[in-house]
N, C-alpha and C positions, 0 to 999 in steps of 0.2 A: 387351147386354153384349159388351163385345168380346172376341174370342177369339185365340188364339195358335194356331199350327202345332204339333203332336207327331209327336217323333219315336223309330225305336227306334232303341238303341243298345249294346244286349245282346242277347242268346239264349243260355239253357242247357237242355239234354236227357236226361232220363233215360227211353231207351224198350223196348222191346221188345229191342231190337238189343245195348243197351250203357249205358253212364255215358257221357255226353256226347254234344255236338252233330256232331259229325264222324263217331262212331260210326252216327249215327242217319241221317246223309246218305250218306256211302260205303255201306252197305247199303240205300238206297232207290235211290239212281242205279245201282246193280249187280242190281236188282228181285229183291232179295232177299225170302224171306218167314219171319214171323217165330214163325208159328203152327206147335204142334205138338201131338201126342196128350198129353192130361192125362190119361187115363184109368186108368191106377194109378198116379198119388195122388191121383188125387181119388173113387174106386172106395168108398174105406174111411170115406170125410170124410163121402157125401153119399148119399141112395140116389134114383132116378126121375129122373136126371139125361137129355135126350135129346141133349143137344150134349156130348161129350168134348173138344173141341178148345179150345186159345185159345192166347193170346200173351204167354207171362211174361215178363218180366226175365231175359237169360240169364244175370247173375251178382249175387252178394251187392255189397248197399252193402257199402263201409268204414265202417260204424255208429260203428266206433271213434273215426272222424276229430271226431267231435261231443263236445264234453266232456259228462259221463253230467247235467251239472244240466242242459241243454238236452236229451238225448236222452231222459232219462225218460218226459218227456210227448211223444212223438214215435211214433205207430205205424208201419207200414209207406208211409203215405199223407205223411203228414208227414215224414218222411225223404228221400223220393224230392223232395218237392217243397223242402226246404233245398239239396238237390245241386245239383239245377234252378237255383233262386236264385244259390248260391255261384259256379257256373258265368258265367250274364247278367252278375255282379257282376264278377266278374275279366273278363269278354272286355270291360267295358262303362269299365271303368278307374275305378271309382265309389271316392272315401278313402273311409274307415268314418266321419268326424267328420260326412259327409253325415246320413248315415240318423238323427241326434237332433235335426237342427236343427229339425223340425216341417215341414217342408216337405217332406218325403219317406215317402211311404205303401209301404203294402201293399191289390193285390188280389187275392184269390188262393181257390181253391175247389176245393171236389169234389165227387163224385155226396152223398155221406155221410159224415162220416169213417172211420174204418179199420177196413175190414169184419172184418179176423182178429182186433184187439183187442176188435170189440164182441164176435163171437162168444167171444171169451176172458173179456171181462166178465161175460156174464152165464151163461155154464157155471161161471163161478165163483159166482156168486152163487148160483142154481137147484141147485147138485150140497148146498151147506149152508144153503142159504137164511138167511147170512150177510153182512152190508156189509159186516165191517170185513176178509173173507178178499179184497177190490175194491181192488189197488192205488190210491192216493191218484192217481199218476199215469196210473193206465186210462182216469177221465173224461176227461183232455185229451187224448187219442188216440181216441175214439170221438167227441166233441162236432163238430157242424156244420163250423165254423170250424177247423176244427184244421189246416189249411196254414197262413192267415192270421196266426192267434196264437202260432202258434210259428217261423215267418222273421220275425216284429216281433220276438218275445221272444229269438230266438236273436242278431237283429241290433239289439237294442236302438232299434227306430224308433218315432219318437214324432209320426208323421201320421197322418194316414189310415187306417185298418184295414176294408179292403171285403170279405165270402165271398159271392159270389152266388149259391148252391148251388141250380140251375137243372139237374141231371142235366146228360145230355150235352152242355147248352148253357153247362157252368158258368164255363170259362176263356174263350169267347167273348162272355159280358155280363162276367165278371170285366175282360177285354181293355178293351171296351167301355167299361163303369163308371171304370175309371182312365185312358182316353182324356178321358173328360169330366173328368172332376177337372184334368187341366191343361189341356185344351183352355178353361174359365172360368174360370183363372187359382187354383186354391184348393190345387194342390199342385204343384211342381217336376218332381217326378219320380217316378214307379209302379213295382214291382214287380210285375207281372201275371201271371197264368198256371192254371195248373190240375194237379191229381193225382187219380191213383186206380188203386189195386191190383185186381189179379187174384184170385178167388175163388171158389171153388164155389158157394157162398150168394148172389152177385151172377152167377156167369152162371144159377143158378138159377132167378132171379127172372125173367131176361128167358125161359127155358123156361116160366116160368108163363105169360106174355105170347105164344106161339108165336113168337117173334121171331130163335130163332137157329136156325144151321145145322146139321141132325146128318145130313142125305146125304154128309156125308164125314168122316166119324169116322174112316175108314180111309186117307183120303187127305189129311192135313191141310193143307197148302201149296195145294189147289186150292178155298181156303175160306178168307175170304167172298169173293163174285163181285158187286161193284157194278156195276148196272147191267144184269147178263149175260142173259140169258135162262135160263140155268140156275141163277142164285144163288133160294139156298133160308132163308137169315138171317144175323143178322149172327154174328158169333166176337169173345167180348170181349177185350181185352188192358188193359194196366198202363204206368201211367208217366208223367213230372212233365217239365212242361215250365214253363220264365217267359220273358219278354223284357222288358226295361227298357225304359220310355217316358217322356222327359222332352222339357220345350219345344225349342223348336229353340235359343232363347237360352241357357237351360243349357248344351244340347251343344257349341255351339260356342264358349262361353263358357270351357268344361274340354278344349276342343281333342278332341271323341270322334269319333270314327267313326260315320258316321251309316249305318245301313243299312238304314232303309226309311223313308216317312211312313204314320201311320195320318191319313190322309183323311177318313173316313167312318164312321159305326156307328147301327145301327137293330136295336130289339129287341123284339116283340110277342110275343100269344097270339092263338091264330085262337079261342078260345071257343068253340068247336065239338067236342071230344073230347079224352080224357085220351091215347089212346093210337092213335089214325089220323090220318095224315100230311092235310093238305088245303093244295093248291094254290093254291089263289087267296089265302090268309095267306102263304103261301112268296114268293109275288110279290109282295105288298104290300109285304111286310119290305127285299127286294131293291131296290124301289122307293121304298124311303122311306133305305135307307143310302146306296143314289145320290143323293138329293136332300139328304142330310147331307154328303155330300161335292162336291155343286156339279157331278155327272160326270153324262154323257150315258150311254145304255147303250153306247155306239157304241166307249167311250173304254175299255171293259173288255176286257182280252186275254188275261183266264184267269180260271178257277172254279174252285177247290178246294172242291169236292163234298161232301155231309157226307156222299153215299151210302154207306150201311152193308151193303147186301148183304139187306137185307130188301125183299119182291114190291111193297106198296104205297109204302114211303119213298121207294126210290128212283125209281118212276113217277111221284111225286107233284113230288118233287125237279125230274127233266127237262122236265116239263111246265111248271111254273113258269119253269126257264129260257130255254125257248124263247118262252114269250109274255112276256116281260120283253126279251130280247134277240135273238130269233128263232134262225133254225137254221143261218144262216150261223156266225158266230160269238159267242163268244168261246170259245176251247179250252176244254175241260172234263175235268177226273180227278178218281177219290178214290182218297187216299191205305190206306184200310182193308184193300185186297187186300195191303198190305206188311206191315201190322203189326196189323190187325185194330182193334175200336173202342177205344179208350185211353177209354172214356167222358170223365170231365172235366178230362182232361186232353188230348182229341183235338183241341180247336179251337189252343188255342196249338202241337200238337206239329205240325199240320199248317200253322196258318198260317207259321210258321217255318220250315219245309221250303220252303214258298211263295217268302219272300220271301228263302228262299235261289237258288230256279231262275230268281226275277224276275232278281237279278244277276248268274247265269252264264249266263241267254238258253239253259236248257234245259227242258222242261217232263218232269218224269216222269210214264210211261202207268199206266192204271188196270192194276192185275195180275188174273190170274185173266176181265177182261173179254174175249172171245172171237166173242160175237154182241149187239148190245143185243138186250133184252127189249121185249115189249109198252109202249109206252109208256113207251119209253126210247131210242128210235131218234132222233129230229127234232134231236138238237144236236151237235155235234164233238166224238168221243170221243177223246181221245188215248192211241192203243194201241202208241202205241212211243216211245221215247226221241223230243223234236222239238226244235230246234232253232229259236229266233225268239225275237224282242225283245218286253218285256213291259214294258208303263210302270205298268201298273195291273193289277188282279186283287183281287177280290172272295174269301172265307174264307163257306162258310155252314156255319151250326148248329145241330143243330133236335133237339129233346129229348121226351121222353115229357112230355104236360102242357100239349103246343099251343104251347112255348115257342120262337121262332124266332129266332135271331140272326144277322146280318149284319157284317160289318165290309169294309171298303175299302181299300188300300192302295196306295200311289203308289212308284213307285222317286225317290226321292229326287233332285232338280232334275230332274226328266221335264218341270216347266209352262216349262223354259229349252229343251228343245231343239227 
């Protein structure tokens, strides 16, 4: 089957920092961090918590801006990720008569949907042991899918509808999954991306897991440490990122600005553990998005890290990239010491940050990294603002469930110069 070129041609951001992409850039190039003490409010919500710390949204959506038929079924997750959208869509110059023609999807995901309306659904339900006291529109705010179904239903699109609700990994096979849908020709153009809120109940979960950081409860901005010798786990944060992918004939078809190519995309399970990071699946994944995108390793000149600040991930992580690309190079950072894990919505927010530093030829340093750790020394850490040309850079992703994804990205006529 013959295949087309894709490309992006949007970005919208809702993170840690702010509403918008510029927001969420000016505070990563300034290694700003985004994490702080949640520990009274969330004292009274949750009890045997060991991590206080995470990375909220520092201000309210304009919920208002959404007419109440759309916002109904809309939780905190699905909100954040319509901004996201509305955002890509205006920077990407997209008319609204696009998104009916059929040829225009959605793919878009998150760890779960909206952890504060499920917990709201069912203290409603459990306090009367009552359905009908379950807003009609509660189920569409807690349901899987609930980015997906509601930017189709909010923008009236009638293709494609993808949720690949893959945890950590979800906006990274989401990315993924609508690379391929026009990469074989079956849709024009994708809305991609990923969402997910901040929550006691969700960083809970990953304290059941021993997975986050609570040696610095008191000191929050020195947390997570990917990579470091002293990071202790990860700190979760909140927030909705998309970027627009359509064929290269589209773009230039509608006169867009093209600002990145996705290249490449590979997505497995190591079958080996629900929740311990293994190596040689990490490579394999790395090694099969290279050979999805025709690239040598040699040809790669940054790794945006999924390191999260947890002992075994990130060792697992570094290792893998050194026997894949060795220790010379290609640069390597996570983004996570800035704004901590956005769960499913970390792969789009980072790779977008990405394929923003690909085109200002800057790379931002891992924050909070200071010494690598055991079995995190052997590859190129980048611990300060650097400055160098980037034609290419790999995005990894790797999720509770052995779930690994990869993506590839080309700066846009880089095979001309």
């Amino acid at each position: 089957m013959a295949s087309v070129k894709v490309v992006i041609t949007g970005v919208g951001a809702v993170s840690p920092f702010g509403i918008g992409f510029p927001r969420m850039m000016d505070a990563l190039y300034a290694g700003s961090s985004a994490v702080v003490s949640l520990k009274e409010q969330w004292e009274n919500e949750v009890k045997g918590l060991n991590c206080w710390v995470g990375a909220p949204l520092k201000e309210r959506l304009p919920s208002q801006e959404i007419p109440r038929q759309y916002r109904r079924t809309m939780g905190p997750t699905a909100l954040m990720a319509v901004f996201a959208a509305k955002e890509a869509i205006a920077g990407a110059g997209i008319p609204h008569a696009v998104f009916s023609n059929g040829r225009t999807g959605v793919s878009f995901s998150s760890t779960t949907g909206s952890a504060a309306s499920l917990t709201a659904y069912f203290k409603e339900y459990f306090e009367g042991a009552f359905v009908k006291n379950v807003s009609s529109g509660g189920f569409f705010q807690v349901m899987s899918h609930t980015c997906a179904a509601n930017i189709a239903h909010f923008l009236n699109i009638r293709g494609r509808v993808i949720s690949p609700d893959a945890a950590c990994s979800s906006s990274a096979q989401a990315i993924g999954m609508g690379y391929e849908a026009i990469k074989y020709g079956i849709q024009d153009m994708m809305l991609c991306g990923g969402a997910d809120e901040l929550n006691a109940i969700v960083c809970g979960s990953f304290d059941l897991l021993n997975a986050t950081s609570c040696r610095y409860n008191g000191t929050p901005n020195e947390t997570p440490r990917p990579f470091d010798r002293d990071r202790d786990g990860t700190v979760c944060g909140e927030g909705a990122g998309c970027v627009v992918l359509e064929s290269e004939e589209s773009a230039l078809a509608r006169g867009a600005s093209i600002l990145a190519e996705v290249a490449g995309f590979s997505t497995s399970s190591d079958g080996s553990h629900l929740a311990q990071p293994h190596s040689a699946s990490i490579a394999q994944c790395m090694r099969e998005a290279l050979a999805s995108a025709h690239m040598a390793p040699e040809k790669v000149d940054y790794i945006s890290a999924h390191a999260t600040g947890t002992l075994l991930g990130d060792a697992a992580e570094a290792q893998a990239i050194h026997e894949v690309f060795g220790g010379g190079r290609p640069a390597v950072s996570s983004l996570k010491g800035h704004m901590g894990h956005t769960l499913g919505a970390s792969g789009v927010l980072e790779l977008s940050a990405s394929f923003k530093m690909m085109n200002d030829g800057i790379l931002i340093p891992t924050l909070n990294l200071k010494t690598p750790g055991e079995g995190c020394e052997d590859i190129d850490h980048v611990t300060e603002l650097r400055k160098c040309r980037i034609n290419a850079f790999a995005k990894n992703s790797f999720a509770f469930g052995g779930i690994n994804s990869v993506i590839i990205i080309k700066r846009y006529g880089a095979d001309n110069d």
